[in-house]
VEXTORVEX-170863 format. One record per residue (C-alpha): residue number from 0; residue in three letters; x, y, z. Coordinates in steps of 0.1 Angstrom, whole numbers, plus 5000, padded with zeros to 4 digits. Example, Ala and Ser with C-alpha at 12.3 -4.5 7.8 and 13.67 -1.06 7.14 Angstrom:
! VEXTORVEX-170863
@num = 0; residuo = ALA; px = 5123; py = 4955; pz = 5078
@num = 1; residuo = SER; px = 5137; py = 4989; pz = 5071
END
This chain:
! VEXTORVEX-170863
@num = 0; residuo = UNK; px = 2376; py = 1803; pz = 5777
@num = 1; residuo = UNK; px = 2384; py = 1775; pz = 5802
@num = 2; residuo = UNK; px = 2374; py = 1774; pz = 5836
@num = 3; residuo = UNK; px = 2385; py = 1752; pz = 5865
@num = 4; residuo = UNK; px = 2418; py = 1758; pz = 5851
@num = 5; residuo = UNK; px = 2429; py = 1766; pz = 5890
@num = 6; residuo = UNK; px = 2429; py = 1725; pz = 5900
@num = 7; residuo = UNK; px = 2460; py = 1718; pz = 5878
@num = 8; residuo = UNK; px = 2475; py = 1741; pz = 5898
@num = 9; residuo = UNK; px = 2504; py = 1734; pz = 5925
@num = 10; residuo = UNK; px = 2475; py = 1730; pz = 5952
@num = 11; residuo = UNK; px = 2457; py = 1714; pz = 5930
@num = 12; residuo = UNK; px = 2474; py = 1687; pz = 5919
@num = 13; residuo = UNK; px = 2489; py = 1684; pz = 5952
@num = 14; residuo = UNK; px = 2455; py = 1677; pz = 5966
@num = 15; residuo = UNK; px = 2447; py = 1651; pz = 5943
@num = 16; residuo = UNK; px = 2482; py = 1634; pz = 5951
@num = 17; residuo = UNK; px = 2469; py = 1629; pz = 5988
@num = 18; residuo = UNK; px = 2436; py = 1616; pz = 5975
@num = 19; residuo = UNK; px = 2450; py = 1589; pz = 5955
@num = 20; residuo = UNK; px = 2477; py = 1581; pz = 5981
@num = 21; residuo = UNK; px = 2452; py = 1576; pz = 6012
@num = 22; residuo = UNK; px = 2437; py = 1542; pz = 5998
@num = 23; residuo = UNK; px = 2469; py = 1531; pz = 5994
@num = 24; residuo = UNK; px = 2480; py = 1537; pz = 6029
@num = 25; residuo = UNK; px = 2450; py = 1520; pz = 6044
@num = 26; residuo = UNK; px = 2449; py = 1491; pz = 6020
@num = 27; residuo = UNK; px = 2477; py = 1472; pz = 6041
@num = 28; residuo = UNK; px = 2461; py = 1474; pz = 6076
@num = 29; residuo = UNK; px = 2427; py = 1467; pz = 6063
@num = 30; residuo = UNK; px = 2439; py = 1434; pz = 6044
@num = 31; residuo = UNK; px = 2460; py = 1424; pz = 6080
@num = 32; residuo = UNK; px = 2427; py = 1428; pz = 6096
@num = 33; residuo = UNK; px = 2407; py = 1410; pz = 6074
@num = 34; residuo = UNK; px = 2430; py = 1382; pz = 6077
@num = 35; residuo = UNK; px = 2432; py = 1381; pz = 6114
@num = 36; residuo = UNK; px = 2389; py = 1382; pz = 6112
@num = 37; residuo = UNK; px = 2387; py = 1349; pz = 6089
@num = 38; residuo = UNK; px = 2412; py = 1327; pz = 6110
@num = 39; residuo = UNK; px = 2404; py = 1338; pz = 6150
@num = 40; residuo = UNK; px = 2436; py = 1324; pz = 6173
@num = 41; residuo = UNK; px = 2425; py = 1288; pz = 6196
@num = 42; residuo = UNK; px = 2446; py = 1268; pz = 6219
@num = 43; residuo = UNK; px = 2435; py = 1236; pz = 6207
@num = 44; residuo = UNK; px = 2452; py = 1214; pz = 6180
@num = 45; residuo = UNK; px = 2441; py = 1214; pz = 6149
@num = 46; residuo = UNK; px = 2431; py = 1175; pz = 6147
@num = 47; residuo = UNK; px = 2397; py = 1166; pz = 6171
@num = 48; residuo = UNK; px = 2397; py = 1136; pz = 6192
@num = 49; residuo = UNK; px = 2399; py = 1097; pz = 6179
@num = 50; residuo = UNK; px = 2365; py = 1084; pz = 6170
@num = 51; residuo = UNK; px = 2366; py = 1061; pz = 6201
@num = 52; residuo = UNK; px = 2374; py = 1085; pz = 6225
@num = 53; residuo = UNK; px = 2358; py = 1083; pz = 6260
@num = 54; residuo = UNK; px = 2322; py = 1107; pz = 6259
@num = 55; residuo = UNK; px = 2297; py = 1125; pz = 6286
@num = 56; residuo = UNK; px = 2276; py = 1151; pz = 6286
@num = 57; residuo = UNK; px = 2276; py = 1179; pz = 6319
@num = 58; residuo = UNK; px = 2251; py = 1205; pz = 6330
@num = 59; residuo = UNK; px = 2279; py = 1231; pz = 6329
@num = 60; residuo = UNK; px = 2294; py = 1257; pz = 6307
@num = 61; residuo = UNK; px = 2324; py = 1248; pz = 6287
@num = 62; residuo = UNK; px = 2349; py = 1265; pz = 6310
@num = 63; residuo = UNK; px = 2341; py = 1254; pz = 6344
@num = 64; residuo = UNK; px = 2337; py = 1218; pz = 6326
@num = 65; residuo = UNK; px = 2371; py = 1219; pz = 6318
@num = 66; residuo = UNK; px = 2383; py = 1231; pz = 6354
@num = 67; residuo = UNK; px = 2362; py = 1202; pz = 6367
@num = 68; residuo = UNK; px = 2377; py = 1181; pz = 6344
@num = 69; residuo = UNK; px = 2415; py = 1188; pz = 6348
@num = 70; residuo = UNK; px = 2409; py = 1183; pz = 6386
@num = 71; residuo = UNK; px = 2394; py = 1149; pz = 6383
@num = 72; residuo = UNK; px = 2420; py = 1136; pz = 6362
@num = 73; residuo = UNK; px = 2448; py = 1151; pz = 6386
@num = 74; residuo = UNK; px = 2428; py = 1135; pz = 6414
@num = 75; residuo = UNK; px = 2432; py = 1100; pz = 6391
@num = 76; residuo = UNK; px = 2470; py = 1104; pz = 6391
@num = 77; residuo = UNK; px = 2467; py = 1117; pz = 6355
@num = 78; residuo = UNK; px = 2494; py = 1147; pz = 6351
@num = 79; residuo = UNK; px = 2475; py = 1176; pz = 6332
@num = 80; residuo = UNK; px = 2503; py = 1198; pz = 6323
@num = 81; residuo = UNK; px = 2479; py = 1224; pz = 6303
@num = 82; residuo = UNK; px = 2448; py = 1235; pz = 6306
@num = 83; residuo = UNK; px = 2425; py = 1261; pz = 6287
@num = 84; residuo = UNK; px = 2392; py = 1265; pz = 6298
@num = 85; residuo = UNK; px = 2383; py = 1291; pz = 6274
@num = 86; residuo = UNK; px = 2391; py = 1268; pz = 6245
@num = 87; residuo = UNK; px = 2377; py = 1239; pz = 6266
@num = 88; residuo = UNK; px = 2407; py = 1217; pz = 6260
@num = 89; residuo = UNK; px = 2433; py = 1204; pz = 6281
@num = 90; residuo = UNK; px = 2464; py = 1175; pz = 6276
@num = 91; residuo = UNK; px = 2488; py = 1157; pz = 6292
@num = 92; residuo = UNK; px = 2523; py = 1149; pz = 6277
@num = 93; residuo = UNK; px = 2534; py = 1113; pz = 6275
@num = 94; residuo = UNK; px = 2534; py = 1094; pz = 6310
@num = 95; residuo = UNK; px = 2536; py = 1064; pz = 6324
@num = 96; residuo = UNK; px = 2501; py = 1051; pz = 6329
@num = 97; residuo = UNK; px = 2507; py = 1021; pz = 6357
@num = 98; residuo = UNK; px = 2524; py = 1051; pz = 6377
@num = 99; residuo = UNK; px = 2514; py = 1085; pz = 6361
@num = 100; residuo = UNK; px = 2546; py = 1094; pz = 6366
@num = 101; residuo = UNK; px = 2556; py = 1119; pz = 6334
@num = 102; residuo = UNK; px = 2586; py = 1101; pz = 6312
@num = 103; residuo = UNK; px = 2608; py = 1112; pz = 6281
@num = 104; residuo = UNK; px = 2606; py = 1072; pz = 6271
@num = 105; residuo = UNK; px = 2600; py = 1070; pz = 6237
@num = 106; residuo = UNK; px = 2561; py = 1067; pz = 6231
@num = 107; residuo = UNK; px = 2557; py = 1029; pz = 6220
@num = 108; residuo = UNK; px = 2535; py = 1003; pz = 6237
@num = 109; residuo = UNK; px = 2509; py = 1000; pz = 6261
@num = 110; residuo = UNK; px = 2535; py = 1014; pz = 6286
@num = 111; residuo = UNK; px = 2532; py = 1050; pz = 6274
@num = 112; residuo = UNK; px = 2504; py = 1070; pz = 6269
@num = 113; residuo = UNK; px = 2491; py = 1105; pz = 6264
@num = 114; residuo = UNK; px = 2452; py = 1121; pz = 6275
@num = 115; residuo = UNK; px = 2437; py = 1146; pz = 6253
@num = 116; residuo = UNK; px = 2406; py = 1159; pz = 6258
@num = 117; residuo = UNK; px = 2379; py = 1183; pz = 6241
@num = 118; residuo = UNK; px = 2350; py = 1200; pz = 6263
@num = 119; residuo = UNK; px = 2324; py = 1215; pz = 6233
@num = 120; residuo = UNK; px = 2291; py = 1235; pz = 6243
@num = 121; residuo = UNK; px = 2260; py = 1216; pz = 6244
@num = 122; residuo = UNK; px = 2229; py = 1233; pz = 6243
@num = 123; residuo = UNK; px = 2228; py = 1262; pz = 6267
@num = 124; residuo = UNK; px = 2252; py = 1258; pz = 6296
@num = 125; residuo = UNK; px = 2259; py = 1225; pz = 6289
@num = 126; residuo = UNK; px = 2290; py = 1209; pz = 6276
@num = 127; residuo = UNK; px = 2297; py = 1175; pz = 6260
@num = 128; residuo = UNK; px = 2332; py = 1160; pz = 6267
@num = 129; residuo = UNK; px = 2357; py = 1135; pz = 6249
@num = 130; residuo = UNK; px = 2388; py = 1125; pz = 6262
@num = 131; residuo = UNK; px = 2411; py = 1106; pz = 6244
@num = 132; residuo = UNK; px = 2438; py = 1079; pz = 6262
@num = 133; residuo = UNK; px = 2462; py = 1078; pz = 6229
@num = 134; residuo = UNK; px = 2490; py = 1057; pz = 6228
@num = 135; residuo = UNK; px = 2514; py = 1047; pz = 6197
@num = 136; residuo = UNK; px = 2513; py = 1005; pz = 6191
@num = 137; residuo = UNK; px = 2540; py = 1011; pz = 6164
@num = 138; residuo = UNK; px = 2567; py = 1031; pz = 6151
@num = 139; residuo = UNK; px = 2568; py = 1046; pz = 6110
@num = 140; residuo = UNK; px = 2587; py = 1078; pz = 6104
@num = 141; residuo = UNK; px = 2572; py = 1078; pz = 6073
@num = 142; residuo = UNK; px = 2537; py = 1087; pz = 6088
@num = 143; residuo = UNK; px = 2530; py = 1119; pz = 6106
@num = 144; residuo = UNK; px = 2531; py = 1115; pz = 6145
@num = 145; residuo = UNK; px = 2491; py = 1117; pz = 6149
@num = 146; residuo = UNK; px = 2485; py = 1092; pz = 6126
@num = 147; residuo = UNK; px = 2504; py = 1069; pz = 6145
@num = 148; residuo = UNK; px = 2477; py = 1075; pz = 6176
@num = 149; residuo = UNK; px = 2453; py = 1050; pz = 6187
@num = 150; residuo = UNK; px = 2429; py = 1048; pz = 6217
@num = 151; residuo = UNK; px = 2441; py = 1027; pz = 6247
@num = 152; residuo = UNK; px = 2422; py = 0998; pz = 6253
@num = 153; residuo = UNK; px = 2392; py = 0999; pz = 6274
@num = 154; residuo = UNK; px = 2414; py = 0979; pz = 6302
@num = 155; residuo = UNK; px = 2444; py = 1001; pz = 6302
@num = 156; residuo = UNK; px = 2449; py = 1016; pz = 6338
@num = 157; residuo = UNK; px = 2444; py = 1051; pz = 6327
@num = 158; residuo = UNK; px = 2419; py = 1047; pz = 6301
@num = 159; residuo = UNK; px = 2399; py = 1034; pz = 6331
@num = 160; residuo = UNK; px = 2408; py = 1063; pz = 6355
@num = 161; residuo = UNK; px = 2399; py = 1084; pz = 6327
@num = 162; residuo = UNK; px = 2360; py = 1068; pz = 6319
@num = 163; residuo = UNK; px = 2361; py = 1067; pz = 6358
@num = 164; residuo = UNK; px = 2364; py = 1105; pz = 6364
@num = 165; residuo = UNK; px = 2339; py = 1115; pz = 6330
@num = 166; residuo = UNK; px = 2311; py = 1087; pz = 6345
@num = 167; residuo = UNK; px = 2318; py = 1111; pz = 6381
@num = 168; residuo = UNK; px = 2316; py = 1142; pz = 6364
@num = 169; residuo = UNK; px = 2283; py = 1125; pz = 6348
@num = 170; residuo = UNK; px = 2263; py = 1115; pz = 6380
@num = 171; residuo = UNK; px = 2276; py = 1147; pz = 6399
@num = 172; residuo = UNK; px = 2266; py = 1173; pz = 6371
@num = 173; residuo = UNK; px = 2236; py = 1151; pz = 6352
@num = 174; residuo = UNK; px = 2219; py = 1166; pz = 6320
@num = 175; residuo = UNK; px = 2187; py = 1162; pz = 6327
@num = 176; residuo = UNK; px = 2174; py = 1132; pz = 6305
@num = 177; residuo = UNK; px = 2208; py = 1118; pz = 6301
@num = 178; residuo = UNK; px = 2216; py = 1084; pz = 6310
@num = 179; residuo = UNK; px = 2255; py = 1088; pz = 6326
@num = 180; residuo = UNK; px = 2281; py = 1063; pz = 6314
@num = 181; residuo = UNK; px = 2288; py = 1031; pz = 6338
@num = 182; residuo = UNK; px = 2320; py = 1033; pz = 6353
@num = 183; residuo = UNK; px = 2346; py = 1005; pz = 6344
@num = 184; residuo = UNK; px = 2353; py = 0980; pz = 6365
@num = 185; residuo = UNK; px = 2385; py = 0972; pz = 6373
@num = 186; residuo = UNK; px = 2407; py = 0943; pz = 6366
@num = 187; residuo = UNK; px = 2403; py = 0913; pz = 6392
@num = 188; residuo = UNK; px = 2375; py = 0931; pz = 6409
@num = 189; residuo = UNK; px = 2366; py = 0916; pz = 6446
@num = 190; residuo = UNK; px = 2335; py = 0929; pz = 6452
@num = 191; residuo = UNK; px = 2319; py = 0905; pz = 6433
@num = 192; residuo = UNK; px = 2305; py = 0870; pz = 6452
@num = 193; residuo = UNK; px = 2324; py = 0841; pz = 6449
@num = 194; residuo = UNK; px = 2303; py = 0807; pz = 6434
@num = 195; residuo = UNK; px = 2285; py = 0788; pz = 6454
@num = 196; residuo = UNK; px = 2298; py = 0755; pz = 6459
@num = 197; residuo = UNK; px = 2284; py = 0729; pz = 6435
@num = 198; residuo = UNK; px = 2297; py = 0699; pz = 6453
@num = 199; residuo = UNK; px = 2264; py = 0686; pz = 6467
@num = 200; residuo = UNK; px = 2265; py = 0676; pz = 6502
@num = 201; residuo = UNK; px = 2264; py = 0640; pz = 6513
@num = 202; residuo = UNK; px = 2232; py = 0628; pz = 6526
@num = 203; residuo = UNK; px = 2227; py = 0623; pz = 6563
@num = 204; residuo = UNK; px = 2234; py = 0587; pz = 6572
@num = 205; residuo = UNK; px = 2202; py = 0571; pz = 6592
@num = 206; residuo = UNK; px = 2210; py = 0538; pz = 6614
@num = 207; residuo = UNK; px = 2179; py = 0513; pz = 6609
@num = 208; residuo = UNK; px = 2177; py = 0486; pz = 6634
@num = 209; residuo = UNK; px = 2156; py = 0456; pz = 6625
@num = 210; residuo = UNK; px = 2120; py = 0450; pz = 6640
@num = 211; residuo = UNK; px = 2122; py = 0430; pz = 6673
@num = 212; residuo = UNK; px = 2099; py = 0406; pz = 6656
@num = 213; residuo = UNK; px = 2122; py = 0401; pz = 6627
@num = 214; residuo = UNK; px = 2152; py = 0383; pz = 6650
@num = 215; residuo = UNK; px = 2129; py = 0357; pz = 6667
@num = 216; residuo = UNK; px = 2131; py = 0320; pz = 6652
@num = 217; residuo = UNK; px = 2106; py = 0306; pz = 6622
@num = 218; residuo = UNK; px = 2073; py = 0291; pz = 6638
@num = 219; residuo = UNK; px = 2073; py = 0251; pz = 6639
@num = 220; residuo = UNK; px = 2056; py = 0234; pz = 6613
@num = 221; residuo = UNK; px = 2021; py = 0215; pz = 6629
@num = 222; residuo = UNK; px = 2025; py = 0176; pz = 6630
END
């Protein structure tokens, strides 16, 4: 006699239909958020910083190192146009660096530049910034358009404004320990002393009169 004959009934098999169709169901959404957990959403590009990028270390978190950051630069005449303080990055787009003045002229030379810059935690509460002053020396469409990046030279006017605000930030938020950057000195600095003249000066001319004794005539011979 067979028993349990009752779960290939209607019910029965109707039950086990729902069973094997629940995993199913589920197996979509569960994959989506899998997905979503291995590759979390950031702001930031997904190249870093050239290796000679301008570098200091701040006694603040990441975020409010990157708000103190965007408002040095604007204070340098550098245009931020985005900021993300939770990423800790923030850019410019291409401007002029003389003027600061934002242009659509095509990125080659000296005369165009862009600012990039990367604000990463360091330690507890501290945070570790590089800013980049990339411009583009050349042109090759064959080459994809970061590779044609390069950091400004340490004497281009907003490289300079750019180590000037990171060596403020520096002093004004020091990690203990941490010897700040120097600020750059700018081109055809007065500050400095002129040279001394080398010309030695002439000596002081000194009149000597003869001896009274030395303008009265020769003694006579004896006879």
């Amino acid at each position: 006699m067979r028993r349990g004959g009752g779960a290939a009934g209607p019910r029965g098999r109707e039950r086990a239909g729902a069973h094997s169709r629940a995993p199913l169901l589920r197996c979509p959404a569960a994959l989506l958020l899998g997905l979503l957990s291995c590759q979390p959403y950031t702001t930031r590009p997904p190249f870093g910083p050239l290796p000679t990028a301008a570098e200091a270390f701040v006694d603040e978190g990441v975020g409010r190192t990157t708000t103190l950051l965007s408002e040095g630069l604007v204070a340098e005449s550098i245009p931020v146009s985005r900021v993300e303080p939770k990423d800790g990055y923030l850019e410019t787009g291409w401007f002029n660096p003389y003027t600061g003045a934002a242009t659509t002229a095509r990125p080659l030379g000296d005369s165009v530049v862009r600012v990039r810059a990367w604000v990463n935690a360091y330690g507890e509460e501290r945070a570790s910034i590089r800013a980049e002053t990339a411009l583009r020396p050349l042109a090759n469409p064959s080459l994809p358009p970061r590779e044609l990046d390069q950091q400004a030279p340490a004497d281009n006017p907003a490289a300079v404004r750019v180590a000037r605000v990171l060596a403020t930030l520096a002093r004004r938020y020091p990690v203990p320990g941490a010897t700040p950057p120097e600020p750059p000195a700018a081109a055809g600095d007065s500050t400095k002393k002129a040279p001394q003249d080398t010309i030695p000066a002439a000596p002081s001319q000194q009149i000597v009169k003869p001896h009274r004794d030395s303008m009265a005539p020769p003694p006579k011979p004896n006879p």
